[in-house]
C-alpha positions in Angstrom: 24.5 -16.9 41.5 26.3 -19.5 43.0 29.9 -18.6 44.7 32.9 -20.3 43.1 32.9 -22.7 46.3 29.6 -23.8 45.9 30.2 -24.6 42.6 33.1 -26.6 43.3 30.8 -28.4 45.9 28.4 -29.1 43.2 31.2 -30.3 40.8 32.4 -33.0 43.5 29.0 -34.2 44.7 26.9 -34.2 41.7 28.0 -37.9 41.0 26.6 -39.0 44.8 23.6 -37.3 44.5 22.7 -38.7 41.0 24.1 -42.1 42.0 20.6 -41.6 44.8 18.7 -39.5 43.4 15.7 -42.1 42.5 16.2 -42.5 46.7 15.8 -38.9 46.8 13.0 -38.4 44.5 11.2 -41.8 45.8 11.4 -40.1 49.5 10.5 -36.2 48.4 7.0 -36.8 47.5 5.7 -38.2 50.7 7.5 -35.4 52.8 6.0 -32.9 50.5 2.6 -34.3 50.8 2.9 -34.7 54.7 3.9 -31.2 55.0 1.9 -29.5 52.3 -0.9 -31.5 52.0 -2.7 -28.9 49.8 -0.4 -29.3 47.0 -1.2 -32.9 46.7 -4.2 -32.2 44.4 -1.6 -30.9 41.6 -0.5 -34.5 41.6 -1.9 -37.7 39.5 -1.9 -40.0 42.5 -1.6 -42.5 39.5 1.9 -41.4 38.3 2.9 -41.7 41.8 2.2 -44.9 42.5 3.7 -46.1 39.2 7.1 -44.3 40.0 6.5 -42.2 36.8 7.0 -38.7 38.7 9.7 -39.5 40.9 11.7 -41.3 37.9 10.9 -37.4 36.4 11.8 -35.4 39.5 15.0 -37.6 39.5 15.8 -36.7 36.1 15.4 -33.0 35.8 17.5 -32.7 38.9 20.4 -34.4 37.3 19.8 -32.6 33.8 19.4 -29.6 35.2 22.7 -29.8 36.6 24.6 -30.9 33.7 22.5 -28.2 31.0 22.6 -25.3 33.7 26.1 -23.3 31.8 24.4 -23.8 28.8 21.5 -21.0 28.7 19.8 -21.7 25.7 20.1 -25.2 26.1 19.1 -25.6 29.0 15.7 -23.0 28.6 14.6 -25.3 25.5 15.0 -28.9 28.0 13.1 -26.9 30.4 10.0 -26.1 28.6 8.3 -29.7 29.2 8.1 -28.4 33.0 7.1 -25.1 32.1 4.1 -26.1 30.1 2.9 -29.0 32.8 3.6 -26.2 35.8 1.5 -23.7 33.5 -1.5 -26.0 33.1 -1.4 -26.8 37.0 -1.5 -23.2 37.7 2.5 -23.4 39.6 2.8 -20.0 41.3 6.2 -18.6 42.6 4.5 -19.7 46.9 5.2 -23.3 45.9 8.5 -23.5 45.3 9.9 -22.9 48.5 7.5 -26.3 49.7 9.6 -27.9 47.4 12.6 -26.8 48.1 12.2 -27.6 51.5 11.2 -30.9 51.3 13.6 -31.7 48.4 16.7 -30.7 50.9 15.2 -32.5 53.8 15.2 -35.8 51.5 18.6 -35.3 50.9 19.5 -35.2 53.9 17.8 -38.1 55.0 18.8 -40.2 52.3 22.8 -39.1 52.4 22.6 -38.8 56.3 25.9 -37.7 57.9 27.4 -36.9 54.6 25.4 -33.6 53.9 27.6 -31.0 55.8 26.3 -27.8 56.3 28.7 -26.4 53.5 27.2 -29.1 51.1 23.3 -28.5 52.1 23.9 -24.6 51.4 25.5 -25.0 48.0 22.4 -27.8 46.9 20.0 -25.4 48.7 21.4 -22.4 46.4 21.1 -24.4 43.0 17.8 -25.5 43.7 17.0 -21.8 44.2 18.6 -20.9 40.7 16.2 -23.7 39.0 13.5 -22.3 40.9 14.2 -18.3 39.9 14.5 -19.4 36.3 11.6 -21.5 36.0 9.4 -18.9 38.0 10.7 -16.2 35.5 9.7 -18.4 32.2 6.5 -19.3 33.9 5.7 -15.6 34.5 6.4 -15.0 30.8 3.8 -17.8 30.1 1.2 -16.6 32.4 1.4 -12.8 31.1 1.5 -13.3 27.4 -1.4 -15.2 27.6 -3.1 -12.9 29.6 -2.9 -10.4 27.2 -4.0 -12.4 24.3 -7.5 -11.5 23.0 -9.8 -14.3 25.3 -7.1 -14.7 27.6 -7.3 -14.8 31.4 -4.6 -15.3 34.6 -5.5 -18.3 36.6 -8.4 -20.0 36.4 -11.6 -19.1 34.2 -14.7 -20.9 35.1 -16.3 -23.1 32.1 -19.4 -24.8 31.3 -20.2 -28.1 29.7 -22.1 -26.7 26.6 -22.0 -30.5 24.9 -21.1 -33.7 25.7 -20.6 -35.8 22.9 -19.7 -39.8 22.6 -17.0 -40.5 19.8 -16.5 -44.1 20.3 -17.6 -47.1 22.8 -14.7 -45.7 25.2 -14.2 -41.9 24.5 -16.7 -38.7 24.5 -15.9 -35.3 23.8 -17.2 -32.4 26.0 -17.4 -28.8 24.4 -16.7 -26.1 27.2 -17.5 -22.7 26.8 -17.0 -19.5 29.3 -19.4 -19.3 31.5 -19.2 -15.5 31.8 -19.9 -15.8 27.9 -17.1 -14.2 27.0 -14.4 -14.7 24.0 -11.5 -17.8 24.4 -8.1 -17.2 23.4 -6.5 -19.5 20.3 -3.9 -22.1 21.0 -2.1 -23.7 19.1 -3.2 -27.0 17.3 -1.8 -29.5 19.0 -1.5 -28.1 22.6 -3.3 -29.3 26.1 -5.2 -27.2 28.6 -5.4 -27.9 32.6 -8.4 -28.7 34.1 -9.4 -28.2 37.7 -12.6 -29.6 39.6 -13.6 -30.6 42.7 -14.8 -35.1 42.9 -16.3 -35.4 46.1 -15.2 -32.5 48.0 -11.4 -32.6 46.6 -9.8 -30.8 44.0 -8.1 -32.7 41.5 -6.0 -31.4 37.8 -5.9 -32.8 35.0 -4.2 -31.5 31.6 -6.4 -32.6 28.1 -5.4 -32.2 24.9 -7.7 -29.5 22.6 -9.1 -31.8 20.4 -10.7 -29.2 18.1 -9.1 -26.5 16.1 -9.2 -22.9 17.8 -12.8 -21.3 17.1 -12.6 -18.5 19.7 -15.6 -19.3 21.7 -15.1 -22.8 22.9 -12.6 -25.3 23.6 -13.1 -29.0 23.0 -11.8 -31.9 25.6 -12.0 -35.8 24.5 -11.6 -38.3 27.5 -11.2 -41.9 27.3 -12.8 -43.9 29.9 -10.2 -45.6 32.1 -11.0 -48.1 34.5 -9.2 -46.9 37.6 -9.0 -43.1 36.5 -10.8 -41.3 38.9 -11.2 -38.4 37.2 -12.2 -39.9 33.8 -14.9 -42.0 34.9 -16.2 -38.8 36.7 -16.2 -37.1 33.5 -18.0 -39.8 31.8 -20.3 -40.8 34.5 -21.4 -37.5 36.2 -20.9 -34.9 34.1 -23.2 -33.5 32.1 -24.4 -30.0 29.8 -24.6 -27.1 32.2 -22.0 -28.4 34.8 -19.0 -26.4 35.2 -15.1 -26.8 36.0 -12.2 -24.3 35.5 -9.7 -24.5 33.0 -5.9 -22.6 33.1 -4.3 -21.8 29.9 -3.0 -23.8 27.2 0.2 -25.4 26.9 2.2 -27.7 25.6 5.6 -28.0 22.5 3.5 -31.0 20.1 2.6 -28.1 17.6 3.2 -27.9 14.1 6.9 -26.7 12.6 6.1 -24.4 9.8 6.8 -25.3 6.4 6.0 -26.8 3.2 7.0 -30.6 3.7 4.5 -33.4 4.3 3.3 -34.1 7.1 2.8 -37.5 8.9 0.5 -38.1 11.9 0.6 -41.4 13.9 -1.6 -41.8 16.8 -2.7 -44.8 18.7 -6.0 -45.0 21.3 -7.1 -41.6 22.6 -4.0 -40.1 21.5 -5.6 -39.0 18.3 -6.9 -36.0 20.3 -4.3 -33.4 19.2 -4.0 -34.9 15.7 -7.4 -33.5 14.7 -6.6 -29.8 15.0 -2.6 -30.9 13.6 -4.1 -32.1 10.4 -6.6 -29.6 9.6 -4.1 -26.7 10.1 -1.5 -28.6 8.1 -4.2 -29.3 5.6 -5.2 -25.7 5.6 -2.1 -24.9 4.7 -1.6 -26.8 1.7 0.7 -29.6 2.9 0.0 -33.3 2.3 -0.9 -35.2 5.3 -0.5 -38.8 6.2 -3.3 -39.6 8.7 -2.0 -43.2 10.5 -4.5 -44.0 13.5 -4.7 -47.1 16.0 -7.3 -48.3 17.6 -7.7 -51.8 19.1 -11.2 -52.3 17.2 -14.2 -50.5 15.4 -16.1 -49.7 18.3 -13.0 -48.2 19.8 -12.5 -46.1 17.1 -13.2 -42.3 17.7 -13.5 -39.7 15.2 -13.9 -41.8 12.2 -16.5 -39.4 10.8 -14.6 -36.4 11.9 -11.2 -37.9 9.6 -13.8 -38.9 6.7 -15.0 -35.6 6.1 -11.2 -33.9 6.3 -10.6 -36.9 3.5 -13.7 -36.0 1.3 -12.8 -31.9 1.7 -9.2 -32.6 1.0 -8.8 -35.4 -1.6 -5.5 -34.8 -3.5 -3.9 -34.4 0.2 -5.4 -36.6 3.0 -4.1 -40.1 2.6 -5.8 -42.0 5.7 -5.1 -45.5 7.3 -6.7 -46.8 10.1 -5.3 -50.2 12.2 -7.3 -52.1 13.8 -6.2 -54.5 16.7 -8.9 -56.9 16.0 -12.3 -57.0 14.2 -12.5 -57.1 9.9 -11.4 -54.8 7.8 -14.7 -52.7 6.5 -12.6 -51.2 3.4 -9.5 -49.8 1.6 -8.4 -47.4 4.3 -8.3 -49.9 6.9 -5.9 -52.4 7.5 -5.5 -55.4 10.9 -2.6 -56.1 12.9 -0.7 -53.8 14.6 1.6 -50.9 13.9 5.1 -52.5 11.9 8.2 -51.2 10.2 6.9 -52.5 6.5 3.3 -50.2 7.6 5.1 -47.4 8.0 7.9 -47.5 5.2 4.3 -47.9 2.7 3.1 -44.6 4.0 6.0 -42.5 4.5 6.9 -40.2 1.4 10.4 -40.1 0.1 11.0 -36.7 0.6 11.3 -35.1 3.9 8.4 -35.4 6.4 7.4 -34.4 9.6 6.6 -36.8 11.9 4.2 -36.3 15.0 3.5 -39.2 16.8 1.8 -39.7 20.6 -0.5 -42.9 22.0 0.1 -45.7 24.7 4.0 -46.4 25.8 4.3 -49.1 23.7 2.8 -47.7 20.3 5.5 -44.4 21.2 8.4 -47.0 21.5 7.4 -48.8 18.3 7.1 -45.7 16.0 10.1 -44.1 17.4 12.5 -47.1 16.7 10.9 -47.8 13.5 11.2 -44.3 12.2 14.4 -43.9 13.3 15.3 -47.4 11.3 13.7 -46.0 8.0 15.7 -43.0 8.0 13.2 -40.5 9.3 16.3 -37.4 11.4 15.8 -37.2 15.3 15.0 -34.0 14.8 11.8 -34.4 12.5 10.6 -36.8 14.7 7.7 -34.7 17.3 6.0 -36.9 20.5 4.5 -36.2 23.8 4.4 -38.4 26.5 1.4 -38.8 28.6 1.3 -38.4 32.3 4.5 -36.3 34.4 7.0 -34.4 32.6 9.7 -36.4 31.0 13.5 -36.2 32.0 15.2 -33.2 31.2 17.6 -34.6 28.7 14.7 -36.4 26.6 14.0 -32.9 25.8 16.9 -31.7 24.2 17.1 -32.1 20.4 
């Protein structure tokens, strides 16, 4: 607990720290990685480069301080980070490397202005965010341990099948390789993955693309260009290789109720949709299945969707957009996604919406739901890549 002079400390300098904290963030990763240099393989050199995880880092800090009297607010912001440090495996040794290197930015960005009064009061919230976030990722780690399949760090898996989808995506169906039971998840979540590209360890996090079946989990990874890690997925591995997975995570999971629910995706983030809509359909609620893809051979899953629409009639309503390409029947339509698309497929009454693709497909649906009406708080995305800011959390 911080003494009432440190929090008078905090009060006063908060506003020069957040005025440089992109300075701060922007300068934390490189001391990190030159003094810790194995931690950097829990980091998407990618989202570095692009400033994504810094512009995060910077964020949370900030939040963090302005949520931190408000308990229960301040636990819900936080559980972005808890489910990205769960899938990367974050044990309680790494946060003093990051504490470290976090004050030494600091100070090397604020210089001559970080008296030794200021650096302990900065040092001692840092190691209240740290407690709390080691305590909630404890919670994590344990309950899933003791869930039937469960398992505490990393479980070795097996490529049992590797299946293409589209011209861009294939699926790979992992399964224990000490043949034992999986745990569920929750439709909707991701799972960490761990494996070693040319002598290097590397994570990723995946969404579950299948529902929970107890004996496998199923991954579907789009090709990218300069992702290392995806084109080592789809051009070395194969049925019988192996990796390690850590346990599920992640908040885009169904809310429980009656009310119709709407799923939007766009690209490869149709991945958690599949499991969304067969629980939602399983439980007797109308679904609104919206997918974008730029063109037919992109487009993953089609069968997968068509057989949920022939077992569900009277609830599945499906619409597929294409970028480019011809129309092939009623369920699919060309262009892009648009306000006058959306108010055709969303019901009168209330709906859930869940909604997750490429940046600019997320910043479309979100405006135009929130133009037709549709309450920030029945309104569900994940981002891809590095935990977003802390206050982008809060509902």
């Amino acid at each position: 607990m911080l003494t009432e002079s440190q929090e008078a400390i905090i009060a006063d300098t908060t506003p020069v720290v957040a005025d440089h904290i992109d300075a701060i963030a922007r300068r934390f990763y490189p001391l990190l990685f030159e003094r810790y240099p194995e931690v950097r393989s829990l980091f998407n050199v990618t989202h570095q480069q692009s400033g994504a995880q810094p512009r995060a880092l910077a964020g949370a800090v900030v939040a963090y301080v302005q949520l931190r009297h408000d308990p229960q607010r301040v636990r819900r912001a936080l559980t972005t980070i808890v489910d990205k440090h769960v899938s990367l495996n974050i044990r309680p040794e790494h946060y003093p490397m990051v504490g470290e290197c976090l004050m030494a930015a600091i100070g090397e960005v604020l210089g001559d202005a970080v008296t030794p009064a200021i650096a302990d009061a900065w040092q001692a919230l840092y190691g209240e965010l740290a407690e709390l976030l080691i305590s909630l990722e404890h919670e994590r780690y344990d309950e899933f341990a003791r869930r039937p399949g469960g398992w505490q760090g990393a479980r070795r898996f097996r490529i049992a099948e590797r299946r293409p989808e589209s011209a861009v995506i294939t699926s790979f169906v992992l399964a224990p390789e000490d043949g034992g039971p999986v745990a569920d998840f929750a439709p909707g979540q991701f799972i960490g993955v761990r494996l070693r590209i040319e002598g290097e360890i590397v994570h990723r996090q995946y969404s579950l693309s299948a529902s929970p079946d107890g004996r496998h989990y199923r991954i579907s990874i789009k090709r990218e260009e300069e992702g290392r890690v995806s084109r080592h997925f789809h051009d070395r591995m194969q049925p019988g290789d192996t990796l390690e997975l850590l346990p599920p995570a992640g908040e885009l999971t169904l809310v429980p109720g009656r009310e119709p629910v709407m799923l939007l995706s766009g690209g490869v983030g149709q991945t958690p949709m599949l499991s969304l809509a067969r629980q939602a359909l399983q439980a007797g609620r109308r679904v609104i299945y919206l997918h974008a893809a730029r063109d037919a051979e992109s487009h993953a899953f089609a069968r997968e969707v068509a057989a949920l629409a022939a077992a569900y009639p009277h609830q599945l309503e499906r619409v597929t957009l294409y970028e480019q390409g011809e129309a092939s029947d009623a369920t699919i339509r060309i262009g892009r996604v648009d306000r006058a698309l959306l108010a055709e497929h969303l019901p009168d009454e209330p709906t859930r919406c869940y909604f997750i693709g490429p940046p600019g497909f997320m910043n479309a649906v979100e405006q135009h739901l929130a133009a037709l009406g549709v309450p920030a708080a029945r309104r569900h995305h994940e981002h891809f890549g590095p935990s977003r800011r802390l206050e982008e959390t809060v509902a």
